[in-house]
Short mmCIF file of the C-alpha atoms (twelve columns), coordinates in Angstrom:
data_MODEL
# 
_entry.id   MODEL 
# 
loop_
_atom_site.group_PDB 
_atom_site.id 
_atom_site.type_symbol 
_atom_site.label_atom_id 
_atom_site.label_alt_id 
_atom_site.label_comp_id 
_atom_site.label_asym_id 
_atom_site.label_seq_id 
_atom_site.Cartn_x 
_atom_site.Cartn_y 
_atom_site.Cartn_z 
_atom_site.pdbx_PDB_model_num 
ATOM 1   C CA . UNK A 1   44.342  122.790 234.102 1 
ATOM 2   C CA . UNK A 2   43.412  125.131 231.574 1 
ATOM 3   C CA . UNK A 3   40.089  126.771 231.232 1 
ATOM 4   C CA . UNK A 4   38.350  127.160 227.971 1 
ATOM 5   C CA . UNK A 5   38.105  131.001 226.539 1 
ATOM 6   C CA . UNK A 6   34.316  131.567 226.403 1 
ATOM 7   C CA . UNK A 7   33.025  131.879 223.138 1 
ATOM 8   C CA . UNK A 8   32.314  135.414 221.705 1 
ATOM 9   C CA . UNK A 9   28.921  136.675 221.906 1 
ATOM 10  C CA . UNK A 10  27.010  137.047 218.487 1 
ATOM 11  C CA . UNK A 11  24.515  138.909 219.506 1 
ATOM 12  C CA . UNK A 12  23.247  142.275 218.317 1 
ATOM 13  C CA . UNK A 13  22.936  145.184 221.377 1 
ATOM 14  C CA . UNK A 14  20.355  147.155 222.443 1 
ATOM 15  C CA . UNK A 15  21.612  150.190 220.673 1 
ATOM 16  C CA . UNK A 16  22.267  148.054 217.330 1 
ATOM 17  C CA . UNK A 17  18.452  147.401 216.863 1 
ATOM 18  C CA . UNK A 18  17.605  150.889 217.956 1 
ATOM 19  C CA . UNK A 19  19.774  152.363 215.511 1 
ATOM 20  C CA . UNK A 20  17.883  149.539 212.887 1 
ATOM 21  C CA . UNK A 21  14.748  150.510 214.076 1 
ATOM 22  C CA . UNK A 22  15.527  154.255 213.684 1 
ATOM 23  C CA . UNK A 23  16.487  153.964 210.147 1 
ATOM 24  C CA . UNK A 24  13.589  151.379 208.809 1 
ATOM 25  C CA . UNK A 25  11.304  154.250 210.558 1 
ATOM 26  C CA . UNK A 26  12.780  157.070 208.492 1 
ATOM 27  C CA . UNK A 27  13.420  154.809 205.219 1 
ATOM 28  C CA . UNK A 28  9.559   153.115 205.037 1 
ATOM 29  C CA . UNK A 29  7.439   156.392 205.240 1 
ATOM 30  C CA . UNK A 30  10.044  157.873 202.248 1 
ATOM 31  C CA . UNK A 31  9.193   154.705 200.198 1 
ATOM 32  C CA . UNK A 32  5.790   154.561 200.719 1 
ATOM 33  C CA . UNK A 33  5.041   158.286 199.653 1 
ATOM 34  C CA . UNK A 34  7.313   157.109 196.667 1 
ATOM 35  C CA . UNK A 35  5.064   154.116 195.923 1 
ATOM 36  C CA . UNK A 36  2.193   156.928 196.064 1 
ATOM 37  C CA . UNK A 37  3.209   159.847 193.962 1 
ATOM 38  C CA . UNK A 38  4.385   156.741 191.292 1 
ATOM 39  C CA . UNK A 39  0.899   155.275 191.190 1 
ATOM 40  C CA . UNK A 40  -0.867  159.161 191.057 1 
ATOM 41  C CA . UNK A 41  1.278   159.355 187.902 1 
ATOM 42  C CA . UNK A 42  0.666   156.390 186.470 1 
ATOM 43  C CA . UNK A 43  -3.187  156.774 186.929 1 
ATOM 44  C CA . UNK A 44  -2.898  160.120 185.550 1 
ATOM 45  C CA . UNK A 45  -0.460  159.087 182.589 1 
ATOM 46  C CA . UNK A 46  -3.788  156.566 181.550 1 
ATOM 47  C CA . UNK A 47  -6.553  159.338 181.844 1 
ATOM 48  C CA . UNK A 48  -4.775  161.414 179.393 1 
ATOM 49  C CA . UNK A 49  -4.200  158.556 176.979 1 
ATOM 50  C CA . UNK A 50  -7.844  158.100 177.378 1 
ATOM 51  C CA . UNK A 51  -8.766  161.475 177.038 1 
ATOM 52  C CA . UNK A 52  -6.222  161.782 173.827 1 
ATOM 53  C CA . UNK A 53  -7.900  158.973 172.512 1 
ATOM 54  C CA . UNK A 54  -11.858 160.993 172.760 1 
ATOM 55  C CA . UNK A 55  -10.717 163.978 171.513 1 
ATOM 56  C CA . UNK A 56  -9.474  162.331 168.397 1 
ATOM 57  C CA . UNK A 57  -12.756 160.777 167.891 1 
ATOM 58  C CA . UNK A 58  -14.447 163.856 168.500 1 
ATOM 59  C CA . UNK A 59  -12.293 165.563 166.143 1 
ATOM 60  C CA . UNK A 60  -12.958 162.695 163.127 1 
ATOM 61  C CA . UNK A 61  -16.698 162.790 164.199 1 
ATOM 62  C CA . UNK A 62  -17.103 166.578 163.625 1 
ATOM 63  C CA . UNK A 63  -14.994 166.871 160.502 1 
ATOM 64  C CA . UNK A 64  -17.005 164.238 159.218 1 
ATOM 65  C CA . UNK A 65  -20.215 166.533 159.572 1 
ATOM 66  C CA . UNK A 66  -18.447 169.564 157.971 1 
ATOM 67  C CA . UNK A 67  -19.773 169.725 154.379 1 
ATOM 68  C CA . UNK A 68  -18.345 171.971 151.129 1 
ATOM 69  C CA . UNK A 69  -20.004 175.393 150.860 1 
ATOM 70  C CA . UNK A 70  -21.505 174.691 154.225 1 
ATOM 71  C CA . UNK A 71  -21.133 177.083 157.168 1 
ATOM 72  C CA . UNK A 72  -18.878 175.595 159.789 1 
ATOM 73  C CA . UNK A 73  -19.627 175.435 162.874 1 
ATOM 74  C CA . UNK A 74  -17.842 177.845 165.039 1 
ATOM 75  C CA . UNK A 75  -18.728 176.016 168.829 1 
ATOM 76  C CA . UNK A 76  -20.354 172.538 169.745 1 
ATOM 77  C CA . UNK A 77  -19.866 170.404 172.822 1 
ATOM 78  C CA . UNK A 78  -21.080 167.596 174.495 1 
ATOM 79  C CA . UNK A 79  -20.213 164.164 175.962 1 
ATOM 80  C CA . UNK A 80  -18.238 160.729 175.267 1 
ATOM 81  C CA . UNK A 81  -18.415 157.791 176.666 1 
ATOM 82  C CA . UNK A 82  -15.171 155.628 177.018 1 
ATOM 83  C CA . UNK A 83  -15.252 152.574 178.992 1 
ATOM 84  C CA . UNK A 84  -17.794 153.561 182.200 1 
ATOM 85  C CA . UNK A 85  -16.601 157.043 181.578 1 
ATOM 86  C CA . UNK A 86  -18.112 159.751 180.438 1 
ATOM 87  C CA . UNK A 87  -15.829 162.890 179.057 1 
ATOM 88  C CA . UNK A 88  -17.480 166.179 178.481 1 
ATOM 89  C CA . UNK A 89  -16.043 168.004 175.720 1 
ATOM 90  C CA . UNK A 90  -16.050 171.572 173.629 1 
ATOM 91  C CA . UNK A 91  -15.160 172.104 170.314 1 
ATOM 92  C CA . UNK A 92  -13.900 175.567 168.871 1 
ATOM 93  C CA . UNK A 93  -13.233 176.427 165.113 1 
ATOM 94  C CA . UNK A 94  -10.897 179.324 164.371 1 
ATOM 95  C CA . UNK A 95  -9.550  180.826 161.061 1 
ATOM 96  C CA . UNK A 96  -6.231  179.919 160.541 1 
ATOM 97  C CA . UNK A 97  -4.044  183.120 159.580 1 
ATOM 98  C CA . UNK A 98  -2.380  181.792 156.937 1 
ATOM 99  C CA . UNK A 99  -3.922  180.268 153.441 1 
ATOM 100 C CA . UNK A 100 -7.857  179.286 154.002 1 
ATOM 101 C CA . UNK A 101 -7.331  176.708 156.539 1 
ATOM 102 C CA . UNK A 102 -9.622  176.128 159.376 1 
ATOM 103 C CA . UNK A 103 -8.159  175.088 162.990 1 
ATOM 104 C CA . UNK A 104 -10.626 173.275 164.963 1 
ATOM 105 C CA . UNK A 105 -9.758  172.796 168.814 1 
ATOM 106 C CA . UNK A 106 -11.134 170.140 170.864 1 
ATOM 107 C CA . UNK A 107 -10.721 170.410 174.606 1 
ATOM 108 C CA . UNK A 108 -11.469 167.907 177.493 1 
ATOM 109 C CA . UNK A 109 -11.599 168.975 181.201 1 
ATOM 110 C CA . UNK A 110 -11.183 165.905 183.734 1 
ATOM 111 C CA . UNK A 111 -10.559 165.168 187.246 1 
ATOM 112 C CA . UNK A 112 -8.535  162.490 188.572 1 
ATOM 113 C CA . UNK A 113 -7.893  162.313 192.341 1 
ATOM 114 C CA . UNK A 114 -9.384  165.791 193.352 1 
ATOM 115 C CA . UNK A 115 -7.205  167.583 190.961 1 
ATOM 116 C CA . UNK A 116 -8.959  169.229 187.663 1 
ATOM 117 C CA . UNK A 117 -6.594  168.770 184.143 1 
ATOM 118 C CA . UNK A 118 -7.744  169.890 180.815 1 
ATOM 119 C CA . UNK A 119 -5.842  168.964 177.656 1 
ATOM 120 C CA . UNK A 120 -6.859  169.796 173.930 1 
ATOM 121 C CA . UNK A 121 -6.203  168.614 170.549 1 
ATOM 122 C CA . UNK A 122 -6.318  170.532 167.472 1 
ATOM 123 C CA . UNK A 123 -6.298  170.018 163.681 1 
ATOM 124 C CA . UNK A 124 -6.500  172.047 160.239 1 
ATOM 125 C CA . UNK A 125 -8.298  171.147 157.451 1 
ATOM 126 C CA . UNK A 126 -9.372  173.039 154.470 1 
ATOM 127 C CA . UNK A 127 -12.935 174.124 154.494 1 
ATOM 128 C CA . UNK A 128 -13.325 173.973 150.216 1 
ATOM 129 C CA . UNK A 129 -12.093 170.808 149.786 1 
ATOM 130 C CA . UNK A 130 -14.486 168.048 148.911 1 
ATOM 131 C CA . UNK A 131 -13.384 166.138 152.228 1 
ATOM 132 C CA . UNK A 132 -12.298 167.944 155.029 1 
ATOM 133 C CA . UNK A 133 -10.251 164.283 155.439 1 
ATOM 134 C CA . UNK A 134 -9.290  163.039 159.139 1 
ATOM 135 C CA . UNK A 135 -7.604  164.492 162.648 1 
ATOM 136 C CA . UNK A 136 -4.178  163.045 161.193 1 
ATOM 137 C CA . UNK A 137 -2.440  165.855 161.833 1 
ATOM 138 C CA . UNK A 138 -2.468  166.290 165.432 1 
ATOM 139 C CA . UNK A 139 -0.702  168.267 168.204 1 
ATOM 140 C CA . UNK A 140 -2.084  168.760 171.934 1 
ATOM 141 C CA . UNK A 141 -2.180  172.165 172.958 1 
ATOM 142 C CA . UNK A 142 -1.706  172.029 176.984 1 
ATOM 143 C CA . UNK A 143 -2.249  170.129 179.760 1 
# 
């Protein structure tokens, strides 16, 4: 009579599903901060598109005030609302060095998450012209 081999056992062993256990423990905290720091920089990548967005219409709004012969204003500020928020914002004219240009500097400070972030946009226009024209010539400053 022969006896039938016993079947091999396909079970995992204790210190298989430690070992798993070990690893999901080190692997699911790393992806989770991961997950974090990606949606911080995704909420922060949309404030500044906001904010980009107000201090363009800033700019166009105060160039639009600027009239030939006219003194320009050297410092305004004040608030805009976008959406349900409200930006507060400053707005700087300088003389640029070259020709008779004017550079005017709009800067936003905002806080997203506990952290502060200030970015600006500036333009040039020509104070004599008969239309100081539009912010289309653009270029932020700093963060």
């Amino acid at each position: 009579m022969r006896s039938s081999p016993l079947p091999p056992n396909k079970a995992f062993t204790l210190v298989e599903v430690l070992a798993a256990l070990l690893m999901m423990a080190i692997i699911v905290p790393i992806a989770m901060q991961g997950m974090g720091v990606v949606s911080r920089a995704a909420v922060l990548g949309q404030h500044k598109t906001t904010v980009m967005r107000v201090a363009e219409r800033v700019l166009n709004e105060q160039l639009s005030v600027v009239a030939e012969g006219q003194p320009i204003p050297t410092s305004a500020s004040g608030t805009q609302a976008d959406g349900d928020t409200n930006y507060a914002w400053t707005m700087q004219t300088t003389p640029w060095a070259r020709d008779s240009m004017t550079q005017m500097t709009v800067r936003i400070t905002f806080i997203v998450q506990g952290n502060s972030y200030e970015m600006s946009l500036s333009t040039l226009f020509d104070p004599n012209a008969g239309t100081p024209g539009t912010a289309s010539t653009t270029m932020p400053l700093s963060q």
